[in-house]
C-alpha positions in Angstrom: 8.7 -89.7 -58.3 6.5 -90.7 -61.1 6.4 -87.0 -62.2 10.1 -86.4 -62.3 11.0 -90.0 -64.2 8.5 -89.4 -66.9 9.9 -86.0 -67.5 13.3 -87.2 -67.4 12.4 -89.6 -69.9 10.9 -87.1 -72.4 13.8 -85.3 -71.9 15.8 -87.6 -73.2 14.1 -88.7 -75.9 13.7 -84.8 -77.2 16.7 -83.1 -77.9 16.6 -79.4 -76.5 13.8 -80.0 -74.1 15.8 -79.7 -70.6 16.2 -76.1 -71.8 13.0 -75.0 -73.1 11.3 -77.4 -69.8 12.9 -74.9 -67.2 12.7 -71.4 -68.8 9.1 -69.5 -67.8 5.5 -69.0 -69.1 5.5 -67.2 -72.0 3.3 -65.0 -73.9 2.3 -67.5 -76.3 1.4 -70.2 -73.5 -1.1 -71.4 -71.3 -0.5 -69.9 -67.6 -0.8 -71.8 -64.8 -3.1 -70.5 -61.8 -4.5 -70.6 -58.6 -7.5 -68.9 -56.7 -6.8 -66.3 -54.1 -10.3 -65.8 -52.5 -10.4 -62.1 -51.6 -14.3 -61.6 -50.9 -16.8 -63.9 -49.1 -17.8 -66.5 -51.6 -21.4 -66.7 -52.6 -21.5 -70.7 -51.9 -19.5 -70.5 -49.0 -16.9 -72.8 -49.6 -14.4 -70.8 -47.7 -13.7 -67.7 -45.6 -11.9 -64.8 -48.0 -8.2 -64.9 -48.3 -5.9 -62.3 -46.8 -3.9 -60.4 -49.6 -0.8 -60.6 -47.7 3.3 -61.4 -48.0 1.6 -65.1 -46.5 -0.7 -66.1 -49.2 1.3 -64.7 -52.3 4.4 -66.2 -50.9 2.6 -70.0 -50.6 1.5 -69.5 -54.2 4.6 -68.4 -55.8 6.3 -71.6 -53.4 4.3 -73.6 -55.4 5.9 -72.3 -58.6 2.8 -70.5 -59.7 3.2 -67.1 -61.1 -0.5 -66.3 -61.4 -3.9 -66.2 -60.2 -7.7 -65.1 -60.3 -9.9 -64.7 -57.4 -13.4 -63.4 -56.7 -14.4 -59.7 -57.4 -15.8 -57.3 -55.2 -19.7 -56.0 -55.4 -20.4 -54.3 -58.6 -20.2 -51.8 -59.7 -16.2 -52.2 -59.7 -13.7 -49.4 -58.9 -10.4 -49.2 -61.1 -8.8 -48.1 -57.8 -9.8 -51.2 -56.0 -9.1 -53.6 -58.6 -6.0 -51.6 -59.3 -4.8 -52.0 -55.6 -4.9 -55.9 -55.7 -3.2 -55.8 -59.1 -0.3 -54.0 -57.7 -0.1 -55.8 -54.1 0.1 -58.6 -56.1 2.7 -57.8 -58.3 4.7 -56.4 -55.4 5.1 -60.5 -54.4 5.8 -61.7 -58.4 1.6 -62.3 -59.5 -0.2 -61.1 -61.8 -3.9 -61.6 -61.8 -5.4 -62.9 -65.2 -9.5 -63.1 -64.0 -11.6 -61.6 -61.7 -15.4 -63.4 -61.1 -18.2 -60.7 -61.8 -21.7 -61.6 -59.8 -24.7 -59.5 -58.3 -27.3 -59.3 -61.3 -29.6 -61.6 -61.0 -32.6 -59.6 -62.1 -30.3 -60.1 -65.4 -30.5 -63.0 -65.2 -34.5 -63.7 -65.2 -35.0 -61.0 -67.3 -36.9 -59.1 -64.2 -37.4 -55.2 -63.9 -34.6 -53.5 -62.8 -32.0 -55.5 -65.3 -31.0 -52.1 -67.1 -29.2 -50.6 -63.9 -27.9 -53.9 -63.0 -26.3 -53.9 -66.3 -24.8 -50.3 -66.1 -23.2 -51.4 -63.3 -21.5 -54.6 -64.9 -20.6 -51.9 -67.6 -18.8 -49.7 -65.0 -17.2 -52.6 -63.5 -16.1 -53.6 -67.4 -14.7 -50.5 -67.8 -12.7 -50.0 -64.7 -11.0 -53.9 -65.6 -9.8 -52.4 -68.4 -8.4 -49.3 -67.5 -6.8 -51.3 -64.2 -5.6 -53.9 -67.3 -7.5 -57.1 -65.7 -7.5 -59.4 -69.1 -10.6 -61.5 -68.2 -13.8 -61.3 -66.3 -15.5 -64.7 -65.9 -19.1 -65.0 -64.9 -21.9 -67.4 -64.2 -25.6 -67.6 -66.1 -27.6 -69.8 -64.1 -30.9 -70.2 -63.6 -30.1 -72.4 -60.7 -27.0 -74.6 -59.8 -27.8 -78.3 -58.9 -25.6 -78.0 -55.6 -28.1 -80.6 -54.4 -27.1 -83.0 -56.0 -23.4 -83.6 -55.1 -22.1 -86.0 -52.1 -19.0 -87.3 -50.9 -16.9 -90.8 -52.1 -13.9 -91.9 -50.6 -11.2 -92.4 -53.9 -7.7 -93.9 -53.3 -6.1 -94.4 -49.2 -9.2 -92.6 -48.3 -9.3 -89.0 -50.3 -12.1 -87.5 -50.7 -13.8 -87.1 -54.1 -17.0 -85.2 -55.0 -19.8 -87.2 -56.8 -22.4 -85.9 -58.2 -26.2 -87.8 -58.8 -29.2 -86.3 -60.8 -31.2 -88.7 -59.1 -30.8 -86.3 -56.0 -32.1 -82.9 -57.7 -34.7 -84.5 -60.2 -37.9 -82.9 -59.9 -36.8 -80.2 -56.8 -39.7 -77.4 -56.7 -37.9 -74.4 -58.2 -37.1 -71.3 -55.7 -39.5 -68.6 -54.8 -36.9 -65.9 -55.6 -35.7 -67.9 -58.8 -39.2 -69.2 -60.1 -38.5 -71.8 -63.4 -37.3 -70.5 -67.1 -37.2 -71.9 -70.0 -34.4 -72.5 -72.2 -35.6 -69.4 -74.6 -36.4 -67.5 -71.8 -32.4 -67.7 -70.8 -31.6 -67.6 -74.3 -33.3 -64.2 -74.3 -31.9 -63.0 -71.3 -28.5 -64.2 -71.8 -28.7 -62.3 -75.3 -29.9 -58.6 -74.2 -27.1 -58.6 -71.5 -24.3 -59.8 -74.4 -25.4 -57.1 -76.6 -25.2 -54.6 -73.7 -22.0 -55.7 -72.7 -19.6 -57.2 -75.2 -19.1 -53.8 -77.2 -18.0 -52.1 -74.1 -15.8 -55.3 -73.2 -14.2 -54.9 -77.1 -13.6 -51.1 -76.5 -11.9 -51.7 -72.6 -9.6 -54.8 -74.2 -11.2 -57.0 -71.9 -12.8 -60.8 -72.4 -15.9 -62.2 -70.6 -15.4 -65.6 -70.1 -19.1 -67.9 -69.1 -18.6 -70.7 -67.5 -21.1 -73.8 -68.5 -23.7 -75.0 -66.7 -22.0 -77.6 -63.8 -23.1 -80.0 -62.8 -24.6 -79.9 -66.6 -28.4 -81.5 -65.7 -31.4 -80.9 -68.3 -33.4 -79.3 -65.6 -32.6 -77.7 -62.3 -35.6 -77.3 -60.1 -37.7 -76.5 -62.8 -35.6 -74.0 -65.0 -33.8 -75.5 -68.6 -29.8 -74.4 -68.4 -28.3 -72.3 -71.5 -24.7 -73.7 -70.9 -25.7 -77.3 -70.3 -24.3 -78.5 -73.8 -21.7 -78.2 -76.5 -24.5 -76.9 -78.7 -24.9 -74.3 -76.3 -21.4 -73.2 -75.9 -21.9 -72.9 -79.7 -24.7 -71.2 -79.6 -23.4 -68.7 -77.1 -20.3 -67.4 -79.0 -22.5 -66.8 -82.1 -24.9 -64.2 -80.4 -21.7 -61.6 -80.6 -19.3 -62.1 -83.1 -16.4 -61.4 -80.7 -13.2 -62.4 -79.3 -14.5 -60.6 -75.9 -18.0 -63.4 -75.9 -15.9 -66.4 -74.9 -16.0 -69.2 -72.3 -14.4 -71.2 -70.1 -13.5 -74.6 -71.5 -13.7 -76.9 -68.6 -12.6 -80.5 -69.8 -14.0 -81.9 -66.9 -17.9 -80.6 -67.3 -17.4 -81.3 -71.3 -16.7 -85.4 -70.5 -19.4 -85.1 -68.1 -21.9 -84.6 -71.1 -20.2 -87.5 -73.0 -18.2 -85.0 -75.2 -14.7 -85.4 -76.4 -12.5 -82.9 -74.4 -10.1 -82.5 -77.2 -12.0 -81.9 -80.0 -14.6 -79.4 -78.4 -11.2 -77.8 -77.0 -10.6 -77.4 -80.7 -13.4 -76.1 -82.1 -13.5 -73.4 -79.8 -9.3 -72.5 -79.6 -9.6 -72.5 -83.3 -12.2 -69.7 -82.9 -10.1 -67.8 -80.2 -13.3 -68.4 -78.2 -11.6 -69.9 -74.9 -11.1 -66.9 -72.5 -10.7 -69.2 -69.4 -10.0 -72.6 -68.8 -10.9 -74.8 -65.7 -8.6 -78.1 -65.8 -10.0 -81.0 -64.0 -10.9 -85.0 -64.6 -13.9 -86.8 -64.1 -15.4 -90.8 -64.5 -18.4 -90.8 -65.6 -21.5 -93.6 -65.1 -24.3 -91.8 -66.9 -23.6 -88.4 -69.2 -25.5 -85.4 -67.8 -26.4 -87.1 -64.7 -23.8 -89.3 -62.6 -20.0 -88.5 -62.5 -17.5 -88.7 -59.9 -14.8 -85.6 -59.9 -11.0 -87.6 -59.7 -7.4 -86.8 -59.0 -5.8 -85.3 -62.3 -4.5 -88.4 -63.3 -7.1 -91.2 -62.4 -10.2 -90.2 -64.8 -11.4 -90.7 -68.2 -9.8 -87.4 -69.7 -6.8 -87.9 -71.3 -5.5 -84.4 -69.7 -2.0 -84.5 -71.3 -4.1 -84.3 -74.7 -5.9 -81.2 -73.4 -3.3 -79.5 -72.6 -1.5 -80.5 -76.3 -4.3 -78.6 -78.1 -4.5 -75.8 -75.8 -0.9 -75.5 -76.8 -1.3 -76.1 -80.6 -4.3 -72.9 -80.2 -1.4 -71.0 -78.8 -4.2 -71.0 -76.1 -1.9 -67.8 -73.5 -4.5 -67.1 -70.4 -4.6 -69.0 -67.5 -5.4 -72.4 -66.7 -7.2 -73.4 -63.4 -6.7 -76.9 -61.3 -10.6 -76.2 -60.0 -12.1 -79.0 -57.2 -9.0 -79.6 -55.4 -9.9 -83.4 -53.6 -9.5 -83.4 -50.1 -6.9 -85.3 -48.2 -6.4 -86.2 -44.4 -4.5 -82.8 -44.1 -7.3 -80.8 -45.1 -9.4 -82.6 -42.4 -6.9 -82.5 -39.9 -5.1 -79.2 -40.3 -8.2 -77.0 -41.4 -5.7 -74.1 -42.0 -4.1 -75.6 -44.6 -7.7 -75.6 -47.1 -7.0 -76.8 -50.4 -3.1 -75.9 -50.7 -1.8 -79.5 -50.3 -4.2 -80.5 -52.9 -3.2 -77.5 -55.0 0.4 -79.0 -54.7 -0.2 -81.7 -56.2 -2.5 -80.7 -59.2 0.0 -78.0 -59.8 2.9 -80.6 -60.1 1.1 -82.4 -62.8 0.4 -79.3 -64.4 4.4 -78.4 -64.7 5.0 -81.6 -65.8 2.6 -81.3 -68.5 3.6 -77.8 -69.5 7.1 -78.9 -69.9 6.3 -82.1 -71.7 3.9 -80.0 -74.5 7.0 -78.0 -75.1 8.3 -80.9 -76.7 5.3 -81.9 -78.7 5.5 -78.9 -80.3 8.7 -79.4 -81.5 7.8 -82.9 -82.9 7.5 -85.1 -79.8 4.0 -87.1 -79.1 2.5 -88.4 -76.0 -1.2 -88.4 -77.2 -1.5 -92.0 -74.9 -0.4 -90.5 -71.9 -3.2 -89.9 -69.3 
């Protein structure tokens, strides 16, 4: 009800908005998405996702019109990825971004990184030729899973916390080890100038995603993508449109960064490949957050997605972290989607209201 007020609102108070509110994503504008799961996720947060008239009809029910999911083992086929392009399309989807995993001797710069490579170089190529626009992928040395727990946020939802305090001085892994920050730094580099040329030639962008949760350390190994000077640093190795990232507001307020302007600097470079669209409240930068409800944290998210417009910003945009509420405990086959609903409300209400910005309106108060 609040949702449909305020837009009634703005639409009154900018003339030619009702029109330009109702009509569709266009080229030049950020995309709305969500995740169809199609292979067995590597943290096992959920079973895959049939690709069937089922799921595409409950995402295109919600009003989305596109989505990512998971890709398969690498190396990729063009067939394959070709097959869920098309199936999706059948229903009225397109997919924007497939995740790329499975090299982790890559990753720690181990023996053996060369054919891993070759393979993320096939699977590049057979994106572009199926047209997949974006391949996102993770650079870890290790992910502080350990340190997140549940809170109970408003009439009982639940929220995802997160507490250094928990992972702080964790042994590293035997099949990780510990890295350095220049040790990543040089690992992440040889793969980028292995892969970004092919990426340029196939029309395809590689989108990282920062390190999240963002600590200093992570049982013993230093994290490339744990800061805005990293981000920077990263897009520098390769001069290229293809050697992006994915802004995530959320992780850049959890290292005490301004969403908005770092959402700048890199839109202004053409740098943001991906973005992930969430809110957070933060107690201690780096180390203590709580993950919210869209419209509940310290992010003014109607701000984001202003400047995501005023890049001309046209992939997709992700609600990632769905809370959960007492359907999701109650009805297990419902997972995320009633959360999805209502991130994906906000999310139309904000991509009608930016519409209006750009022709001269303002809401930069509005949370």
């Amino acid at each position: 009800m609040q949702a449909i007020g305020a837009l009634a609102l703005s639409r009154a108070a900018v003339p030619g908005l009702a029109a330009r509110a109702e009509g569709a994503e266009s080229v030049e504008t950020p995309k709305i998405c969500l995740q169809l799961s199609l292979y067995p996720d590597r943290y096992a947060f959920k079973t895959p996702d049939k690709l069937d008239e089922v799921s595409i009809r409950r995402v295109k029910q919600l009003g989305v019109d596109h989505v990512l999911t998971s890709g398969p083992a690498i190396p990729w086929e063009e067939s394959e990825i070709r097959s869920i392009m098309e199936t999706l399309k059948s229903g009225g989807l397109t997919l924007g971004n497939m995740m790329i995993s499975g090299f982790p001797k890559t990753l720690y710069g181990k023996p053996g990184r060369d054919e891993e490579i070759e393979k993320v170089l096939l699977s590049i190529r057979a994106a572009g030729r199926a047209g997949l626009p974006v391949i996102e992928y993770n650079f870890y040395a290790h992910r502080a899973m350990e340190g997140y727990y549940a809170e109970t946020g408003r009439a009982g939802a639940g929220l995802t916390a997160f507490d250094y305090a928990r992972v702080k001085g964790l042994p590293p892994l035997p099949a990780e080890g510990a890295h350095s920050l220049e040790e990543m730094w040089s690992n992440i580099t040889y793969f980028l100038k292995a892969v970004i040329p092919t990426a340029d030639e196939s029309g395809v962008r590689l989108a990282l995603h920062p390190n999240d949760p963002p600590v200093p350390i992570s049982r013993g190994s230093q994290q490339i993508m744990g800061s805005v000077e990293g981000w920077r640093r990263l897009i520098e190795i390769v001069p290229s449109k293809s050697n992006g990232i994915t802004f995530d507001c959320g992780v850049t307020r959890e290292m005490g960064d301004d969403p908005v302007e770092v959402c700048r600097y890199f839109g202004t470079r053409d740098r943001i490949n991906h973005v992930h669209f969430r809110n957070v409240r933060v107690q201690v930068p780096y180390e203590k957050y709580t993950e919210t409800f869209l419209d509940e944290g310290e992010i003014n998210m109607f701000a984001v997605m202003q400047e995501l417009v005023r890049q001309k910003y046209p992939r997709l945009i992700f609600p990632e972290h769905p809370r959960a509420l007492d359907a999701d405990r109650e009805l297990p086959g419902l997972q995320i989607r009633i959360s999805w609903r209502r991130r994906v409300r906000g999310l139309r209400l904000q991509r009608g209201l930016h519409q209006g910005d750009a022709a001269g309106g303002s809401a930069s108060s509005q949370r």
